[in-house]
Each structure stands twice: as C-alpha cells, then as structure tokens.
Steps between C-alpha positions, in 0.01 A plus 500: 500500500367532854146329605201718567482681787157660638349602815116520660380546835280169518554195295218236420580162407187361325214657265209322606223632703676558833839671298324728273229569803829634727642678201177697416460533881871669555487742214168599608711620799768585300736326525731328242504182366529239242370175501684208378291211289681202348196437295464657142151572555211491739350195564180380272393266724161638717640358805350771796126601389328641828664767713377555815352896573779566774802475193241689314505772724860520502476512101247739564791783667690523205210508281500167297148357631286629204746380229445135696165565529467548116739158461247282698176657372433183258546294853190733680293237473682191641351483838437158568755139641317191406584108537414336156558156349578668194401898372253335283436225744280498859577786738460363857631861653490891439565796709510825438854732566502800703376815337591870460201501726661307811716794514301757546658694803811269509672618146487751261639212268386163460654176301671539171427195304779589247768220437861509527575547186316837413589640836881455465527725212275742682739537791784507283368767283378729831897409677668687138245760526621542808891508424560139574780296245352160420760306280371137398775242363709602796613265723729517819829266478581594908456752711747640830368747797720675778322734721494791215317288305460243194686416163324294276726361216241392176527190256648748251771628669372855628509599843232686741482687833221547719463585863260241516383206334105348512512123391129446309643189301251248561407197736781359366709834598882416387592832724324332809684163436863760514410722794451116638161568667264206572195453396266348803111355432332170339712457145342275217170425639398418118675535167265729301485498099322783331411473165412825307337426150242637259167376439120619422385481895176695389236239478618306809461823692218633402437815672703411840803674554735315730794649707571180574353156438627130653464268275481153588402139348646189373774657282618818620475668890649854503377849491392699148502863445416674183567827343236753404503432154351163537796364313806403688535378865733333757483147667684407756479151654750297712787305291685235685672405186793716362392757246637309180229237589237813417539545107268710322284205388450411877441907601216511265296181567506648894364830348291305308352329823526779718292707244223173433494543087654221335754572248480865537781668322759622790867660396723488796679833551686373777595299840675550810601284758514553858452454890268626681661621878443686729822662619627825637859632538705514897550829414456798214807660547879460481693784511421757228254206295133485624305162308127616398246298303513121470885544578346600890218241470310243300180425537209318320293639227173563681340825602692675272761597807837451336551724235302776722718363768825661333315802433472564810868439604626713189311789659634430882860521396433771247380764775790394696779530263396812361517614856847404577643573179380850565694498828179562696489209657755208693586169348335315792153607294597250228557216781094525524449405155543158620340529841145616354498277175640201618186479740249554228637263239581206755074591618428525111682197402319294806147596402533423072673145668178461714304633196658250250429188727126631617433531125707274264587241709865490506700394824348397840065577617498773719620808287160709567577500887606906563432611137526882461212642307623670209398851568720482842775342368495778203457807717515390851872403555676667744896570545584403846837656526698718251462874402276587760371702803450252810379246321218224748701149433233329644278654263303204247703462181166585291231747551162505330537787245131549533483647834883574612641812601805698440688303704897450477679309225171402364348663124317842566155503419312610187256754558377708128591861498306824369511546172380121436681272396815525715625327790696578771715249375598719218575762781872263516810663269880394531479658850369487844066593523394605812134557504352633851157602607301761473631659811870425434650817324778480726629163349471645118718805615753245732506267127609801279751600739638164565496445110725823468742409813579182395476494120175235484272543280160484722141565361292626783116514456187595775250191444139800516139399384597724176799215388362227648171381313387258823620837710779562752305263780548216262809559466609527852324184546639265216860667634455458861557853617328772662441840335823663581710136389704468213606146307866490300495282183814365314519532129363118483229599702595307763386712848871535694348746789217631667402717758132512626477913592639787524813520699712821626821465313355334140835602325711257739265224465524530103815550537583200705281295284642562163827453639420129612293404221839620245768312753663816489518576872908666418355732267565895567216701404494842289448798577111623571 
C-alpha cells in the first residue's frame, strides 16, 4: 500500500502562537494551507499573557480582536507591576501599566491581557473558519526542497507538498537547526524555572490586581503572575540546579514564600525549565523555508514583545506570499521578509535585554542606557530597506508614534473615521490602500486603473472633512502631504510610498510604485 500523498500551497511547521497566527493570516488571503503540530493538544500552560496593541491590530484585520477582548476581560483590571517581599508581605514598589487611554490617537487597539493559552485556540478556531487544516499529533520525520518547492515526509509515513514551507517550531526550532542557520545574541543569561500551581491567592491580594509582581526575600527571588480567578498563578525564579533537584515538595514551599501564608495549600500543575537568551537568527530564509516566531528570534519575557513579536512576522510573510502565489508579484518580494524583520527583532530583542538588566538585575549595570520607550518600540519601528519606495537609510530606526508622519517603511497613522468608531486603520484589506487628499481625485482614478492593468487589488479613498472626523487638514498633516498628495499603504499597514501633491502623470507614478513595492519590475501589464 502506497504512503499518503497530499499537497498545499504553504506549509507550517508548529501550532503555537506564531504557526497558527501565519495560518489564520494566509487563509485570510486565501491561500492554502495546513499546519503541522507534533503536539496532541494545545498547550495548558499560560505562558504569553500581555500582547502588545500593534499584534492586536493585526488580529484586529481578520476580525479576532473582540473574541480576545472577551478572553482577557477577567484581566481588565490588572494594571499595576509592584516589587514585594511577599504578596502578603511589604510592598516597597508599584506602578501603574499603560492604559487604553495612552493610546488615544496612536491605536484604535490597545493591550490584550489574555494569556497564551486562551488565545491559541482563538487563532486556531478563526485560521479553520477561514479554510486553514490544523492537524495536531503530526509530526515531520524530514523534509527536501528544490526550487519548485518542499516535501515534507511525517513520523507516520505520509508524504506532503507545498510550494513553501514557514518553520514556527519554537526557540528550540528543529527546522532551523536542518536549514543549518545560526542563531547570533547573548544565550543563557539565566536558567529560568516557572512553576504553575493552584492556590487561594485571594486574601494575600486583596483588591490589587497585578500584571506582574517581583517577588523577592530570603527564600524565593523571581517574578509572580496570577490569573483572574484569584486561584492559580505562575512563578518563575532562577534555578542553577538541574530540574530533578525542584520536586514538588520544594515548588510549593517557594510558592509558599513567594505568596507570605505559611502552609497554604498549593497543588503544582506544572514546571518548565529553561534559558533565558536573547538570540536572533543570520538569516530567515533558505530557499523555499522562511523561520518566523521564536524559530527567527528569542527574546526575554518582558513587555509582552515575543509572542506579539511573531504576530507580527506571520502577517509580513502572509501579505507577501499570498502575493506571489497569485503570480502578481516577483520572488525577490519574499527576500524582504528578512530584510524588514530581522531589523525589528534584533532592535526588539536589544531593548527586553536592556529591559531585563534595568529591572531584574540579571547580567552586567548599564542595561537602561538607550532604552526604547514602549510606545516607540510598539508602533514606531521603521523598515529601512525591503518592499519599499526610496526608502531614507539614514532615517532613525524608531519614531515617536505620537507625533510621526506618514513617512516610508514606518506604521501609518491612526486617525478615527466618520461614522465613529473606525479608523483609518481599518481602511487596510489584503490589498494595496491609497488614501489621497481632498484635492487628489486624479490619484483615486490612476489607483482603479492601475488595479485593473495589473491585476492588484488597490483600495483607493479621498481623505475629505466628511470621512475624516479631525477633517482632511488633519489628515494631510499627520500624513505629510499637501492637498493634492496621496500616501500608499501595504496590507500590514506599513507606508511603502508617498508622494506630497499632485503630479501630471499620477498613473505612472502608481504605476511605478506598485511595481517596486511587489519586486515585480518583469511583470507585463493587462489590458486597460
């Protein structure tokens, strides 16, 4: 009897937050694929709780962010880091997180306090919805790739075909390890155990609600989290010793010290061992394989930037795939997977490094020299080379999202649309946007005909005082064009062109534009 043969257009290795986030992402475009999970379940374990607003944005497109708003409703009120000898002991430290109302004219989102383990299924649910295969208990024996593309052959015997393959398996990232890519960075800068376990937290809390709390005294020095029943949290503290020397009786007197009651009754649920690095991959792609999640990069668990982190690269290659699988644009637009993410994660990975040794203490003084707030560092990023229009390379790495403009390779602003309650974030599809002014009717007409020459799906909208509730001038303004201007936005959101008025001939400059920002400079267009 022959072995299983089957065929997809995208293949994901991994069903964690970063696998299922770039399956849900590429049937949202439509395109089809399966995702591959050696696991027979999702993972119990909270892990992730905190995303930051820019992955819930991205969520946001494909229309998942009120089911994860309804997941971390019980966590609404956990607004507060504090430095305690013990939850029921002295607090020498609280601050307050940023709110929904730190945002206001940054995001139309804001942070999802939902942990890993209800948004998983979430994203998995939305990705089936969507016509994505998720098969759990299915794990990859080896895998070959010529320039057509990749066979996978599984544990059981069955064969697959893909054009391409996205490797979301982890830090540890077995595919990563094959391809033979490197991983560069600080690696082991502490061995981290986290302990998740039951127990009645209500009385030592009282009526604080803590994101995150450091706990520190004569027994136990590590970081506590709870859950929003009151009930169940996670410690993690630094283990030297191997993880046999950490039995269950010796997990619960540290949860016993780290909470301050005496004998409280604790039931472990579990532990995990391991490092905390800072490490991204030389490179994202080898041939037909692209490496996205904590196969790309691993970083500390601060600031909640990891998990969003692989979001946010799910959604990159998603755009870009979908393009080239539909044959509208060149295989060199794939190449800048890796030369606009590697940036940000090596920049994301440096500042939770600096923000791990300016807070905790790990690793050498110094770590708050050239900290990133975390509102830049969320929004602000900027590409400086890849699928864009004459991109500055001298431009700063990170703009304030606060007051910057339109300006290339960085996020486009949020400005709230008539009727209320939109954003002209939510103005971004699967295509091209290009908004111009109120005086640039010629670039809508150039977009539609551009869209029909060349097969690219482009949404074209005039920014007037009737869409825009701050009014066209604002607009203009937050854009950095005139009247007559016009801005063109990828399907991340990401700005790729701009021009700053009218010009005689807007249907070669569109032209032109779309062309570079797909690679696909050999294209022939349609007919008009």
């Amino acid at each position: 009897m022959s072995a299983r043969r089957e065929s997809t257009a995208v293949l994901v290795v991994g069903g964690g937050v970063a696998g299922l986030s770039a399956a849900a992402f590429l049937a949202w475009h439509g395109v089809p694929c399966q995702v591959l999970e050696r696991r027979s379940r999702l993972s119990a374990h909270p892990r992730a709780r905190g995303f930051n607003p820019r992955a819930v944005e991205l969520l946001r497109q494909i229309g998942l962010e009120p089911a994860v708003r309804k997941a971390g409703e019980g966590f609404a009120d956990h607004t507060m880091r504090a430095r305690v000898e013990s939850l029921a002991g002295r607090e020498v430290f609280r601050a307050d997180l940023p709110t929904a109302g730190d945002l206001e004219g940054i995001s139309p989102s804001s942070w999802a306090l939902c942990s890993q383990d209800r948004l998983e299924p979430l994203i998995r649910s939305r990705a089936e919805d969507l016509g994505a295969v998720v098969r759990f208990g299915c794990e990859m024996e080896s895998f070959s790739q010529d320039d057509d593309g990749v066979t996978v052959t599984l544990r059981d015997g069955g064969r697959m075909r893909a054009r391409y393959l996205v490797a979301a398996d982890g830090a540890r990232s077995p595919m990563r390890k094959r391809l033979g890519i490197e991983l560069k960075g600080t690696r082991a800068l502490a061995h981290q155990l986290s302990i998740v376990f039951e127990a009645d937290l209500r009385g030592p809390l009282g009526d604080r609600r803590f994101a995150i709390c450091q706990v520190r005294n004569e027994q136990v020095d590590g970081l506590l989290v709870h859950d929003d029943t009151l009930r169940q949290g996670i410690l993690y503290i630094q283990h030297p010793e191997p993880l046999p020397e950490y039995p269950e009786d010796r997990c619960v007197t540290l949860v016993r010290a780290a909470v301050g009651v005496p004998g409280l009754p604790v039931r472990i649920l579990d532990r995990q061992s391991w490092e905390l690095s800072a490490l991204t991959a030389t490179r994202y792609r080898e041939g037909q394989v692209f490496l996205a999640g904590d196969a790309a990069h691993v970083m500390p668990p601060v600031g909640g930037f990891g998990a969003s982190t692989g979001i946010q690269d799910a959604h990159n290659l998603a755009w870009k795939l979908a393009h080239v699988l539909r044959g509208v644009a060149g295989d060199a637009l794939l190449d800048s997977y890796e030369a606009e993410r590697g940036p940000v994660a090596e920049l994301t990975v440096d500042q939770c490094l600096r923000r791990v040794r300016t807070h905790v203490g790990f690793g050498r003084p110094g770590g708050g020299d050239g900290l990133i707030d975390d509102l830049s560092l969320t929004f602000g990023y900027r590409y400086p080379a890849g699928a864009l229009v004459e991109p500055d390379p001298r431009a700063p790495h990170v703009v304030d999202p606060k007051t910057n403009g339109a300006e290339i390779g960085v996020r486009a602003p949020h400005l709230e649309l008539h009727p209320g309650g939109r954003s002209t974030l939510d103005l971004f599809g699967r295509g091209f946007t290009l908004m111009a002014g109120p005086a640039g009717r010629s670039w809508v007409v150039a977009a539609g005909r551009v869209a029909a020459d060349l097969g690219v799906d482009i949404a074209a909208h005039l920014m007037t005082d009737d869409l825009v509730a701050a009014g066209a001038a604002e607009w203009c303004r937050r854009h950095g064009v005139g009247a007559g201007g016009a801005v063109l936005i990828r399907p991340d959101g990401i700005v790729g062109w701009r021009r700053g008025e009218a010009v005689e001939h807007p249907q070669d400059d569109v032209r032109a534009a779309l062309r570079c920002l797909l690679s696909a400079g050999g294209l022939e267009g349609r007919a008009p």
